[in-house]
C-alpha positions in Angstrom: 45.8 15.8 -5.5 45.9 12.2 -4.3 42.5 9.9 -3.8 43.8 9.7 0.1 42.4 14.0 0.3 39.1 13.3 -1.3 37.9 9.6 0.0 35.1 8.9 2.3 36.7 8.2 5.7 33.7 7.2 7.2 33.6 3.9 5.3 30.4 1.3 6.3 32.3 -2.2 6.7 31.2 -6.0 7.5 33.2 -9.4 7.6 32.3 -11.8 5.0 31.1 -14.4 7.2 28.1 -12.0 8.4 24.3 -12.9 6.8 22.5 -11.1 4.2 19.8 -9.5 6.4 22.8 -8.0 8.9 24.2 -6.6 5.5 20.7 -4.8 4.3 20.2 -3.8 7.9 23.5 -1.5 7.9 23.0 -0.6 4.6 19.7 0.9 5.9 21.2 2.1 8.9 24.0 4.2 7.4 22.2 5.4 4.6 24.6 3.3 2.2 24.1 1.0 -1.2 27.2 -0.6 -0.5 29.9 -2.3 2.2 33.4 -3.0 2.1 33.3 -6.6 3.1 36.5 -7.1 5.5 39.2 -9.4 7.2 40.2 -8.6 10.2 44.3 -9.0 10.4 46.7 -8.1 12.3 47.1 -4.1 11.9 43.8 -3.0 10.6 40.8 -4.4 8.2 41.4 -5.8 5.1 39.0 -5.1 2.5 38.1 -8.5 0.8 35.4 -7.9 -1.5 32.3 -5.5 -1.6 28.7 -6.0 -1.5 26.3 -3.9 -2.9 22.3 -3.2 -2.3 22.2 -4.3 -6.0 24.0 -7.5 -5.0 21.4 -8.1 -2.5 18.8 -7.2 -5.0 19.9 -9.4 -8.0 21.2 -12.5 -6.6 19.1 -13.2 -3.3 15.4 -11.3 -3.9 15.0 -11.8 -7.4 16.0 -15.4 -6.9 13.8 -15.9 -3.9 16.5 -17.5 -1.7 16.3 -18.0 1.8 18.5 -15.0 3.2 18.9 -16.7 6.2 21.1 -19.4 4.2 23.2 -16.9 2.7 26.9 -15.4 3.8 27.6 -11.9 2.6 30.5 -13.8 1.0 28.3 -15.6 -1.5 27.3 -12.7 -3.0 30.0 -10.3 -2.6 32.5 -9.2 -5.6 35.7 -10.7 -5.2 37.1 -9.1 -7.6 37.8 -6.3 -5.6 40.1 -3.2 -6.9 41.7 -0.7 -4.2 43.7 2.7 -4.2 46.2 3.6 -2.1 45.8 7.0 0.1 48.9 8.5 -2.3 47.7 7.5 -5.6 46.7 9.9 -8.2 43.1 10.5 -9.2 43.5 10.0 -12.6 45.0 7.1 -12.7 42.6 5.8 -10.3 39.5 7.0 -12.4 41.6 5.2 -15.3 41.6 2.1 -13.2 38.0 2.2 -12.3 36.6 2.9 -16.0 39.1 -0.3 -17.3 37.2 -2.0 -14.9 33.9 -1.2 -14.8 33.8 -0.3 -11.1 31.9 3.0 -9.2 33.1 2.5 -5.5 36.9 1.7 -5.1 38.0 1.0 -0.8 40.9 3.3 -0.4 44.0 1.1 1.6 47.1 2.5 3.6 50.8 1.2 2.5 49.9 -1.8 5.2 46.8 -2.6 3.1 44.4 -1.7 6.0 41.4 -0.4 4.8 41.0 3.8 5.5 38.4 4.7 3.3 36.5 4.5 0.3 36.1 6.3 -3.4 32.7 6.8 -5.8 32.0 8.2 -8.8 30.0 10.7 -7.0 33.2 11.7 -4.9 34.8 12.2 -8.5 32.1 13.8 -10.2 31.8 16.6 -7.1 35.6 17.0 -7.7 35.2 17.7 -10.9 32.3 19.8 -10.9 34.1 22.1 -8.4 36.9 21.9 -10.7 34.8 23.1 -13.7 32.7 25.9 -11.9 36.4 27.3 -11.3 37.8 26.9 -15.1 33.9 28.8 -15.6 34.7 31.4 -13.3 38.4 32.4 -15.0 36.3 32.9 -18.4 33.7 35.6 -16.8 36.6 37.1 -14.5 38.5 37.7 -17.7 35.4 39.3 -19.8 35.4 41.8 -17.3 38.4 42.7 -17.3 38.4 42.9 -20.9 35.2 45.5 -20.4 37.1 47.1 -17.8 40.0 47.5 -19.9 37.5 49.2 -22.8 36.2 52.0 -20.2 
């Protein structure tokens, strides 16, 4: 299965240039704790960076700075690591634990931004996946009481 079949497509975006309070507006408007921050290019949106509700939390409330001085792109993380539609969901929960990352924006082979992975995307995976290895165990006890009658 590739991180392109499970992603978010519906992916909350802003440009880097945007303010603070525009950011914790749509964050409240989409029911979100984070946006991919974006360029826009030539053949789609680049994702650029991300900024969380934490983000907002840590370096602009806490440190009582004017939010009406701050870019998005002060506080976003630049370090920003992405997966491709086709790549593997292993390897990509490899990448985001060597990392440190929970949300990963998912990119098409131009780099345009499509949609976007979490942890809690990967933990309903495998939860599904682990109810079905649970239900081959109790499927097999009764056949094995089946095969007693």
């Amino acid at each position: 299965m590739s991180i392109g079949e499970i992603c978010n497509r519906e992916v909350v975006f802003i440009r880097r240039d945007a303010g603070i309070l525009e950011a914790a507006q749509l964050m409240r408007q989409y029911h979100v704790g984070d946006l991919v921050v974006v360029d826009a290019k030539q053949g789609g949106r680049r994702p650029v960076g991300i900024v969380t509700d934490r983000d907002l939390v840590i370096e602009v409330i806490a440190e009582g700075v004017d939010m009406s001085k701050v870019a998005v792109e002060d506080v976003m993380s630049f370090e920003l690591v992405t997966a491709r539609e086709e790549d593997d969901i292993l390897d990509t929960m490899k990448r985001m634990r060597a990392k440190g990352v929970r949300r990963v924006p998912v990119v098409d082979g131009d780099g345009a931004l499509v949609g976007i992975l979490s942890v809690d995307d990967l933990l309903e995976l495998l939860a599904e996946e682990i109810t079905d290895l649970a239900k081959i165990i109790t499927r097999e006890q009764v056949r094995e009481k089946e095969k007693r009658k």
